[in-house]
C-alpha positions in Angstrom: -39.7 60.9 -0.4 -40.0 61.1 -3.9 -42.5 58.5 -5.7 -41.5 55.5 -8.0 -44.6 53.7 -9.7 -44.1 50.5 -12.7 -46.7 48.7 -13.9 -46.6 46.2 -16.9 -50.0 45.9 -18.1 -52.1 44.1 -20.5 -53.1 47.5 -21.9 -51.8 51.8 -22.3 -50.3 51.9 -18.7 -49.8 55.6 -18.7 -52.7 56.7 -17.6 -52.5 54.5 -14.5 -49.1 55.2 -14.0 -50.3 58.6 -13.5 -53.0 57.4 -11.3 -50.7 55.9 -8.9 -48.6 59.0 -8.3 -51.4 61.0 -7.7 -52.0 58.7 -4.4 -48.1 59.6 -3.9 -48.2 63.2 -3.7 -48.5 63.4 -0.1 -44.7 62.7 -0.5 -43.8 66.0 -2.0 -42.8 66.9 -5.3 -41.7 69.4 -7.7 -41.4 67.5 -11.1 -42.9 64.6 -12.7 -42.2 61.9 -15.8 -43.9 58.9 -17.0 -41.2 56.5 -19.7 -43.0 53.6 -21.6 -41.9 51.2 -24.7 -43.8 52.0 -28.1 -43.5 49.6 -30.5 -39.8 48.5 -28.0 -39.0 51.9 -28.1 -38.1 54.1 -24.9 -40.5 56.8 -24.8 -40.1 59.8 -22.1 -43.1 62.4 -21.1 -41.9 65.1 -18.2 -43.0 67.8 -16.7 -42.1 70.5 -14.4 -44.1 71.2 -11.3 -47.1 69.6 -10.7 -48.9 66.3 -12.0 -51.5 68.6 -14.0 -48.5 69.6 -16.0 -47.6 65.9 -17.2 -51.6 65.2 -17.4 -51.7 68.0 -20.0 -48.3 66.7 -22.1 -50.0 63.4 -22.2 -52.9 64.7 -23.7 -51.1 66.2 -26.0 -48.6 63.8 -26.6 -49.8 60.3 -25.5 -48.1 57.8 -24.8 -49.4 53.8 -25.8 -46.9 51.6 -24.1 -48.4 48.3 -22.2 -45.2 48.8 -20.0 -43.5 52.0 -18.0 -42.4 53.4 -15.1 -43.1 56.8 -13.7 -41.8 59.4 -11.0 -42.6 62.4 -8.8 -39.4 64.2 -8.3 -38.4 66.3 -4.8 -35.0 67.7 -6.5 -31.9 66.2 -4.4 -29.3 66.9 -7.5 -30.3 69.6 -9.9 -32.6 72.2 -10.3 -36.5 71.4 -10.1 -36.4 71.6 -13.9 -38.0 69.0 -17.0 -34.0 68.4 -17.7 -33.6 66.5 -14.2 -36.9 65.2 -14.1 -36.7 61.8 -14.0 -37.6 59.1 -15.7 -33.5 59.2 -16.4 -32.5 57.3 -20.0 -30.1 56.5 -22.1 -30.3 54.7 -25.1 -30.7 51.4 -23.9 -32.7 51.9 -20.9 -35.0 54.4 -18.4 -34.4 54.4 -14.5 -36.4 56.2 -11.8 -34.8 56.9 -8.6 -35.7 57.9 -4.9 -32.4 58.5 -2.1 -29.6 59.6 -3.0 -26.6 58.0 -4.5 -23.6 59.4 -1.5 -20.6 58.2 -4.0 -21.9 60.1 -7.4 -19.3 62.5 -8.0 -16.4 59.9 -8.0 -18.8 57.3 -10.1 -20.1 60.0 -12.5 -15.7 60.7 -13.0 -15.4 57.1 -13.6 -17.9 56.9 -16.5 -16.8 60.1 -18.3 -13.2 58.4 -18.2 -15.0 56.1 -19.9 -16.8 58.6 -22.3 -20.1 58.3 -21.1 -21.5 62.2 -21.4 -24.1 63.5 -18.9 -26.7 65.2 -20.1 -28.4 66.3 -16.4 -27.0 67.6 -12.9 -28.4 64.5 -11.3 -27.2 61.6 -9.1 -29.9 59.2 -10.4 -28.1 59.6 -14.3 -25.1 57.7 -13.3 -27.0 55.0 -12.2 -28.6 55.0 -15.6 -25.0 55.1 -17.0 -23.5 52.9 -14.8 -26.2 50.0 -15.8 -25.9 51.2 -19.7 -21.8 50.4 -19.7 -22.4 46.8 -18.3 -25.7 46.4 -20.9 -22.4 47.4 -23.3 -20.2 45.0 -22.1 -22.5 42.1 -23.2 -24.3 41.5 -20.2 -28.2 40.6 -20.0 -30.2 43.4 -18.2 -30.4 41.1 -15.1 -26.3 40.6 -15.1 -26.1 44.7 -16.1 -27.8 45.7 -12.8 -26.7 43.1 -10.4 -23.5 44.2 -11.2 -24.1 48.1 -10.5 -26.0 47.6 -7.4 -22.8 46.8 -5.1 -21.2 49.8 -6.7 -23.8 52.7 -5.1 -23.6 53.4 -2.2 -26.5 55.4 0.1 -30.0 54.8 0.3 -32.6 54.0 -2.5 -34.9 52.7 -4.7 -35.3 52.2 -7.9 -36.9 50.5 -10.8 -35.4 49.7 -14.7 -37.3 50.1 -17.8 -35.4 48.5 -21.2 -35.2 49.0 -24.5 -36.8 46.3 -26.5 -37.9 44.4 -23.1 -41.4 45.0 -23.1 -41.7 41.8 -20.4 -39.4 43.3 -18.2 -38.9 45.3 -15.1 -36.3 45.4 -12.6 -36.8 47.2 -9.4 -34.1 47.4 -6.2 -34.2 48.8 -3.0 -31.3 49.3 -0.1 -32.6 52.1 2.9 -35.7 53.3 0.7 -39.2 51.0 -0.2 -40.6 49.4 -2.4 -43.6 47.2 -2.7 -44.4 44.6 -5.6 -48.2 44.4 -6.7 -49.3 41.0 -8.3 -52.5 41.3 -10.6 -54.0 38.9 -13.0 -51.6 38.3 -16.0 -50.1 41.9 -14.5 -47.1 43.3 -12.1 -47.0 46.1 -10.7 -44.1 48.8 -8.5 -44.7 51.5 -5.9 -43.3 53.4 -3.6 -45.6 51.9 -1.0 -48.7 49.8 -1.2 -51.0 53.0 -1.3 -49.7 53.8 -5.0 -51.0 50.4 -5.9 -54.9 50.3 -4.3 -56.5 50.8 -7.6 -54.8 47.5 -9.1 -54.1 45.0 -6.8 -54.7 44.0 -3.1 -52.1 41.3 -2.9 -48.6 43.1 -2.3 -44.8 41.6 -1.7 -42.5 43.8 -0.1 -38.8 43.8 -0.8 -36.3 43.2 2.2 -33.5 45.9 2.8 -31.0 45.1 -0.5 -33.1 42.9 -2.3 -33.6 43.5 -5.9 -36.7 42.0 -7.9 -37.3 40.8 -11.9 -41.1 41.8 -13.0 -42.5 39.9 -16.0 -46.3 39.8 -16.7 -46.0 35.8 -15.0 -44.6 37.0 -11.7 -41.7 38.2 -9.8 -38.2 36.8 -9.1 -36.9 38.2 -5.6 -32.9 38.4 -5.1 -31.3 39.3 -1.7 -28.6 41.9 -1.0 -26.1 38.6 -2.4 -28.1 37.6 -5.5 -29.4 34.7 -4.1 -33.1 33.7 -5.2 -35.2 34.8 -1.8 -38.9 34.1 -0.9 -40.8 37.4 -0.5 -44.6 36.3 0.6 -47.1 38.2 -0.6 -50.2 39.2 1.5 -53.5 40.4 1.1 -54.1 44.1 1.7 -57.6 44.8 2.9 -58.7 48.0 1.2 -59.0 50.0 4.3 -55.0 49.3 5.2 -54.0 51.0 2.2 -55.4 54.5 4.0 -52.8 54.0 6.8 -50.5 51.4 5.1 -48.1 49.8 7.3 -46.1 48.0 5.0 -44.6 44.4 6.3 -44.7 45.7 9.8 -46.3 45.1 12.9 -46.4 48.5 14.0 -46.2 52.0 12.9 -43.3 52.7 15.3 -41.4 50.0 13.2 -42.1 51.2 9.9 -41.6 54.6 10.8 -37.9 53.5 12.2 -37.3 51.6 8.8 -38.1 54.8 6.8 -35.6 57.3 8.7 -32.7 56.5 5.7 -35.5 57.8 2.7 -36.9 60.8 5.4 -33.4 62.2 6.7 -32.3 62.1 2.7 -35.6 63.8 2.1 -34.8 66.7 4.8 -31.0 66.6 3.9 -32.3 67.5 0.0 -33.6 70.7 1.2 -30.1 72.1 2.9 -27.6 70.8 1.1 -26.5 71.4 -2.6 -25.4 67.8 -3.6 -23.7 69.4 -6.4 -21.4 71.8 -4.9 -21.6 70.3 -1.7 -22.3 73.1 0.3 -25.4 74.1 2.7 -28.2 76.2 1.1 -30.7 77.4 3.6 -34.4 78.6 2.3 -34.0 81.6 4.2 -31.8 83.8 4.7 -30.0 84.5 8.7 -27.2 87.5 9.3 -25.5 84.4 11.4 -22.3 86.9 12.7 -24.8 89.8 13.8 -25.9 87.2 16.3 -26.0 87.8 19.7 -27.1 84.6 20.9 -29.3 81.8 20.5 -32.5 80.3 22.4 -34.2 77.0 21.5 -37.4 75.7 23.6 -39.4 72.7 22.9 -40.9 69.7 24.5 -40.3 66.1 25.2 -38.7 64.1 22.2 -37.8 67.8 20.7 -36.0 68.8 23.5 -33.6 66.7 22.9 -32.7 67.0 19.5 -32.3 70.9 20.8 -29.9 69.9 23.5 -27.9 68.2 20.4 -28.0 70.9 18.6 -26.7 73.3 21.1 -23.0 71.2 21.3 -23.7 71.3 17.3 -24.1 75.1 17.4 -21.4 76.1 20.4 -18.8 73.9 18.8 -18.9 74.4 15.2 -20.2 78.1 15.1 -18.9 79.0 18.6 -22.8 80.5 19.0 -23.6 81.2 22.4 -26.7 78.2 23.4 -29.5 78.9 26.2 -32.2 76.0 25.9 -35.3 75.1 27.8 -38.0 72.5 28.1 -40.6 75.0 26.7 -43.4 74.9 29.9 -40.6 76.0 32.2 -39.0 78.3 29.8 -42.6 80.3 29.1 -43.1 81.4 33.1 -39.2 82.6 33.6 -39.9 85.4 32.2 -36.5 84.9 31.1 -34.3 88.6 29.6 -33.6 87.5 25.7 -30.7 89.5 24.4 -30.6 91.9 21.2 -30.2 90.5 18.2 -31.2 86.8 19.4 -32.3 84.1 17.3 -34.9 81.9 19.0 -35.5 78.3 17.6 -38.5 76.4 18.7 -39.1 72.8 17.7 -42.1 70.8 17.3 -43.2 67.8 14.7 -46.5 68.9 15.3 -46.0 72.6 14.9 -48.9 72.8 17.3 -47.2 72.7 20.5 -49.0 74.5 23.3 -45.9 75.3 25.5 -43.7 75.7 22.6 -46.3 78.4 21.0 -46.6 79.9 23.7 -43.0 80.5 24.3 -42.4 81.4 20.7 -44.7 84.5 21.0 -43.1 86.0 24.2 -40.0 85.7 22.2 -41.5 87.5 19.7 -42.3 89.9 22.3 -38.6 90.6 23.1 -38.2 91.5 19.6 -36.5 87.7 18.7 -35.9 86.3 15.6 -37.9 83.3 15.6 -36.9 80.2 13.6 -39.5 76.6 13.4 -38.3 73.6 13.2 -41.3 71.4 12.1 -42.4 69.0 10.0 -46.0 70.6 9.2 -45.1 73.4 6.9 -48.9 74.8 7.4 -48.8 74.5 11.1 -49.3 78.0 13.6 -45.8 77.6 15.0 -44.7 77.3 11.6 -47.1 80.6 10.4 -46.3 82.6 13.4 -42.4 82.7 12.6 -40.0 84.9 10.8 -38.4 81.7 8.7 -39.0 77.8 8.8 -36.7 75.1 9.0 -39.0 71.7 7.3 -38.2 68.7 8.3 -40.3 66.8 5.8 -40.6 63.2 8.0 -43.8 62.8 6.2 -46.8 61.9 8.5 -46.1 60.2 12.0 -48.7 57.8 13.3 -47.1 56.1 16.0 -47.1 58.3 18.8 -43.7 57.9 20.0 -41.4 60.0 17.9 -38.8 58.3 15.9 -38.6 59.4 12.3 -39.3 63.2 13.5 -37.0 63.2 15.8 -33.8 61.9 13.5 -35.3 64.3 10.9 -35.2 67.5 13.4 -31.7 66.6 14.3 -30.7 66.5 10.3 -32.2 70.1 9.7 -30.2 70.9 13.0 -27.0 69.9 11.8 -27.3 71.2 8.7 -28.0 74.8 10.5 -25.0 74.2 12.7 -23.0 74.1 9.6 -24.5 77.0 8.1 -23.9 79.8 11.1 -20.3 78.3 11.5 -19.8 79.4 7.9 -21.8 82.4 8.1 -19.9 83.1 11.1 -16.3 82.4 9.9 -15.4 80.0 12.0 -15.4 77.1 9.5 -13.1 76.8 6.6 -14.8 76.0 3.0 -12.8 72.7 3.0 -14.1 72.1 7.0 -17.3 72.7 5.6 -17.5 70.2 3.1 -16.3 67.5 4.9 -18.9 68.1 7.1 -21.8 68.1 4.6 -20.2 64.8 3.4 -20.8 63.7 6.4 -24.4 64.2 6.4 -24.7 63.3 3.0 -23.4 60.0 4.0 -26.0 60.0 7.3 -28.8 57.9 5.1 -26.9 55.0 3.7 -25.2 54.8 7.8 -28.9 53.9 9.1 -29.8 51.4 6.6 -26.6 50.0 7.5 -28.0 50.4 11.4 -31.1 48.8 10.9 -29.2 45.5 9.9 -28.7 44.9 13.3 -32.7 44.9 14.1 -32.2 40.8 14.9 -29.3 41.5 17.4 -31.3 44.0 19.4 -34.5 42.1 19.1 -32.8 39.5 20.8 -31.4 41.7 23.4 -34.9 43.2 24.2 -35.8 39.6 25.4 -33.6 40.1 28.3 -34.1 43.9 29.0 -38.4 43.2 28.7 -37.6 41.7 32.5 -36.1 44.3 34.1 -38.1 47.2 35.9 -35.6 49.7 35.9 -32.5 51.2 33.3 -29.5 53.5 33.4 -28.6 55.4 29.7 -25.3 56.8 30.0 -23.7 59.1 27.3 -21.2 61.7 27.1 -21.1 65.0 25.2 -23.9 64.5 22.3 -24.3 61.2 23.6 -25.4 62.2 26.2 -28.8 64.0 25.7 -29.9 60.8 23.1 -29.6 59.0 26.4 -31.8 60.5 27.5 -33.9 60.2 24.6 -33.4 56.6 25.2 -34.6 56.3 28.2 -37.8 58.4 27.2 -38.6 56.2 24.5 -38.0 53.3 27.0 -40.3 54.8 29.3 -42.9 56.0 26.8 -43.9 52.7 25.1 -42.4 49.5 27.7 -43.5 51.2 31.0 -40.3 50.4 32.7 -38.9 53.3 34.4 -35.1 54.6 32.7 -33.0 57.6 33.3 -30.5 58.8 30.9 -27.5 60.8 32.7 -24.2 62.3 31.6 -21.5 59.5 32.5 -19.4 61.8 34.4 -22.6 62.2 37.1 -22.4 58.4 37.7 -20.6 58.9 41.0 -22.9 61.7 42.2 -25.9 59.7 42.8 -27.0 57.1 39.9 -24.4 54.5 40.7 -26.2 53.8 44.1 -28.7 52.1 41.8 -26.4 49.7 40.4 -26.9 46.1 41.1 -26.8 42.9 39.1 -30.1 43.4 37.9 -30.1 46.6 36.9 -29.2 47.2 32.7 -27.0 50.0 32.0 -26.9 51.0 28.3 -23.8 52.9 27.6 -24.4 55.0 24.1 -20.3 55.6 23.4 -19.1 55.9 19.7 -15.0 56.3 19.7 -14.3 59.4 19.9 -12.6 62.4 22.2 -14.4 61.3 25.5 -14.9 57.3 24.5 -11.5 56.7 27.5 -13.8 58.6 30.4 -16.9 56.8 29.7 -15.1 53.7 29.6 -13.6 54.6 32.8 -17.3 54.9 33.9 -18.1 51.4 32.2 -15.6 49.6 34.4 -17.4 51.6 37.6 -20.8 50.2 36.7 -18.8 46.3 35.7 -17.1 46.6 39.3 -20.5 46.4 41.0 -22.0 44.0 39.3 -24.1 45.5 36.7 -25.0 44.8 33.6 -23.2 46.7 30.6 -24.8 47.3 27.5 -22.3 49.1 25.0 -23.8 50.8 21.6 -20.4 52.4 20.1 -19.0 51.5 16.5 -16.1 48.4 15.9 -12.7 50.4 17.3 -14.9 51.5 20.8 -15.7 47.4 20.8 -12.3 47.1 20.6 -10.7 49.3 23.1 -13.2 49.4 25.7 -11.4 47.1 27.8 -14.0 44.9 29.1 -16.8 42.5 28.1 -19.9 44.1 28.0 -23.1 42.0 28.5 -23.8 42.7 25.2 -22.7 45.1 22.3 -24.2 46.7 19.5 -21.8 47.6 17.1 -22.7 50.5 14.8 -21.5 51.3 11.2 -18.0 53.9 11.2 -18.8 57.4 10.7 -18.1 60.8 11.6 -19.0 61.4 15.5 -20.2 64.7 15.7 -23.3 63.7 13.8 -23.7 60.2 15.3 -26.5 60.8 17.0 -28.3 60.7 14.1 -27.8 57.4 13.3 -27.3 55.7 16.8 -30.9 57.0 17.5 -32.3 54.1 15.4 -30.8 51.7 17.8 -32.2 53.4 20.5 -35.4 53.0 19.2 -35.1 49.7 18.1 -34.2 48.7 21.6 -37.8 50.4 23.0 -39.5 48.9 20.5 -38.6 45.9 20.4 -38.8 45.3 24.6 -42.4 46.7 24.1 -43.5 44.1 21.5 -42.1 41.8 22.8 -43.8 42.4 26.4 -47.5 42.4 23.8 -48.1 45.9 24.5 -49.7 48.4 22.2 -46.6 50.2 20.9 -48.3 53.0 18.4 -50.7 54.4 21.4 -48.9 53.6 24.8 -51.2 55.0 27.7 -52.0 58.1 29.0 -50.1 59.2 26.0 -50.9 61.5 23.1 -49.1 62.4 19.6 -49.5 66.3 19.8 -49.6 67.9 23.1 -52.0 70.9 22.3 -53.3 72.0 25.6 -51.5 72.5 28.9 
């Protein structure tokens, strides 16, 4: 969630470039820079902590340049020091980045073999490098980064500042936003239109993998291929910018389309990307355990019922969990030496409060998971687990949800190793894993057009069956609550295995059954379960990755074929189709998808 603002100007930019990240600092930061040209020069200004720090260095040292970029750093890569602050340079140009760049380590390698020499513990630097060694190769700035794009891999954006190109800004964009402002005889970059208000109202937004050339005429759009695209650009009335929803319909939609930047956002505050190794902002005696609890409500629930496979598996941690309004009148015993995890996006739960001060009462260790740092579940517990999703306007949880389940995970791997019962290699592949989570769903949402399509079909139907197995099995469930939330048409998620003990009487030919199935240890049984629900005549819907396509054994109906990747942690990603699939039944029936009836965002009474 860091910031990225560019503007080339017909006058000193650095002041507005300063402007503009103010309107960004609901992102979260903890370093800033601003990099112009003076007289074709790169120039650099950072600071450390907050954007009154770089104010005060530009007083003192101003900078004059009619073209820059600027930044507001959450650290990913690096200490939260003026060294990693980005605008990264080298001597031919200045890049600011926002993601993370999964494949750094083997590409930073590459350029020192090369004798490139790093100066910072950063990802974003070898994309600086990486650019710089085509720039010496001969190519033009334009050649120079479409040839480095294809070589990152994750989720990003970014935006190029050169040396002696004072008519010339590149920006690009795969998984995180950006948005193009046009002004009169001026051009401008954000992280979203927001940054932007003060200059322009007319805004172009680039499509996942496009990369865009900014001169003081215009801007040249290029797709993920480096084909020439059209980008239209649209008139932003000035009271959109206050809740800006991008090129989307809806905020559900936008909020889907920015799970890659949030989960690499959350990821950033539990993982070292240096050592590759999980680095919690508390501190938990994980083996003096005696258990754990977790209660929460609705969407939240379910990312706990994830987590407890996560937990039992990995750190071989003992699980209870409950919705949270049962959970508070059991009166339930809670053992000694218990941790007790409540989640909440809202941190103001009523149930879930309520629950986490008996626990409290029983002498718990009580852990939040929110996304409100400021929030009374978050005040009233021992340690907090962010989540950092950013604001949520549409009331059926997406982007929360994905980012509970990434500070989850992350916990999971953090009592397994506190516990002993993962290896320091195990550990690491794991993390890689999760470091690789944010480039998966930008891969995921590429199949947005499939599913639309799909949701055609499923908008007819008044009932559906989400099957899933293990982990899969709870985000069927989420699946059919998101169904339910925003379409209206009723849906159940079940375990596959309990398809013969009751749901299968439902089956008919008219009845959609949405299998959630990546390959993996228990893909043959629900298979076996597929063919049950094929033999009767219903209608198969198979979400699983290319070999569970493969050996499945039958023709589904239709199949949504997800990116490779570690299954543990594939709820994660296969959420977003999930979503998608809600979503898109619910436009496409024209009802109101941010505020379905009957429906609110934060349950706060009972």
């Amino acid at each position: 969630m860091c910031g990225i603002v560019g503007i080339l100007g017909k006058k000193a930019v650095a002041a507005r470039v300063l402007e503009a990240l103010r309107r960004l600092e609901y992102r979260g930061y903890d370093s800033a820079g601003i990099a112009t040209l003076e007289g074709g020069l790169l120039t650099r200004r950072r600071a450390q902590g907050k954007l009154r720090n770089l104010e005060i260095r530009l007083s003192n040292e101003p900078l004059d340049g009619l073209i820059g970029i600027g930044h507001t750093r959450w650290a990913t890569h690096g200490k939260p020091n003026e060294i990693n602050a980005h605008p990264h340079a080298t001597a031919k140009l200045a890049v600011v980045h926002n993601g993370i760049i999964e494949n750094f380590r083997e590409l930073r390698a590459e350029l020192q073999a090369d004798g490139y020499i790093f100066s910072t513990e950063t990802d974003t630097e070898i994309v600086a490098h990486l650019v710089t060694r085509e720039l010496d190769r001969g190519m033009t700035p334009l050649k120079a980064v479409a040839a480095s794009l294809p070589l990152l891999r994750g989720a990003f954006a970014l935006a190029f500042l050169f040396q002696g190109e004072e008519d010339l800004l590149i920006g690009a964009r795969k998984g995180s936003p950006l948005a193009v402002g046009i002004g009169d005889g001026e051009m401008y970059l954000g992280s979203d239109a927001l940054a932007l208000a003060p200059f322009t109202s007319l805004i172009a937004y680039l499509e996942e993998g496009d990369w865009v050339v900014l001169n003081r005429e215009g801007a040249t759009f290029y797709d993920k291929d480096n084909a020439p695209a059209e980008r239209r650009a649209q008139r932003v009335a000035a009271g959109a910018f206050l809740v800006d929803k991008g090129n989307h319909r809806h905020f559900m939609a936008k909020e889907i389309y920015e799970q890659p930047e949030v989960v690499g956002h959350t990821l950033t505050q539990y993982i070292d990307m240096v050592t590759g190794g999980v680095r919690l902002p508390f501190d938990i005696d994980w083996k003096g355990l005696s258990g754990l609890s977790i209660s929460a409500c609705g969407t939240a629930y379910y990312a706990g019922l994830i987590a407890k496979y996560w937990f039992e598996h990995l750190a071989r941690l003992s699980v209870e969990i409950d919705v949270a309004s049962e959970f508070r009148y059991r009166e339930a015993p809670l053992p000694a030496n218990g941790l007790a995890v409540f989640i909440s996006q809202s941190g103001e739960t009523a149930d879930t409060l309520a629950c986490l001060r008996y626990a409290l009462q029983q002498k718990q260790t009580v852990l939040s998971v929110v996304n409100v740092a400021t929030s009374t579940i978050a005040r009233e517990s021992h340690a907090v687990a962010p989540t950092l999703a950013g604001p949520e306007i549409g009331v059926a949880s997406t982007k929360g949800f994905t980012c509970q389940l990434t500070a989850l995970a992350c916990l999971a791997v953090a009592a397994a190793r506190g516990r002993g019962e993962l290896s320091m290699d195990d550990a690491t592949r794991h993390v890689q894993s999760l470091i690789a989570l944010p480039g998966l769903m930008a891969k995921a949402l590429e199949l947005e057009p499939q599913i639309e399509k799909l949701s055609r079909t499923l908008a007819k139907a008044r009932h559906a069956l989400y099957l899933g197995r293990g982990t899969s099995f709870p985000l069927a469930m989420e699946g059919a609550l998101k169904l339910k939330e925003i379409s209206y048409i009723h849906a159940e998620g079940y375990p596959a295995g309990e398809l013969k003990h009751g749901p299968i009487a439902l089956v008919d030919d008219d009845m959609p059954v949405i299998v959630v199935a990546p390959y993996d240890v228990l893909f043959e049984k629900t298979v076996s379960n597929m063919q049950e629900v094929a033999a009767r005549g219903g209608r198969v819907i198979l979400i699983t990755d290319s070999k569970g396509a493969a050996e499945c054994g039958l023709t589904p109906e239709a199949a949504i074929i997800m990116p490779e990747m570690d299954p543990l942690f594939a709820p994660i990603v296969y959420a977003l189709a999930i979503q998608m699939i809600a979503y898109h039944t619910a436009a496409f029936m024209g009802l109101d998808v941010d505020r379905p009836r009957n429906l609110a965002k934060s349950v706060t009474v009972e």
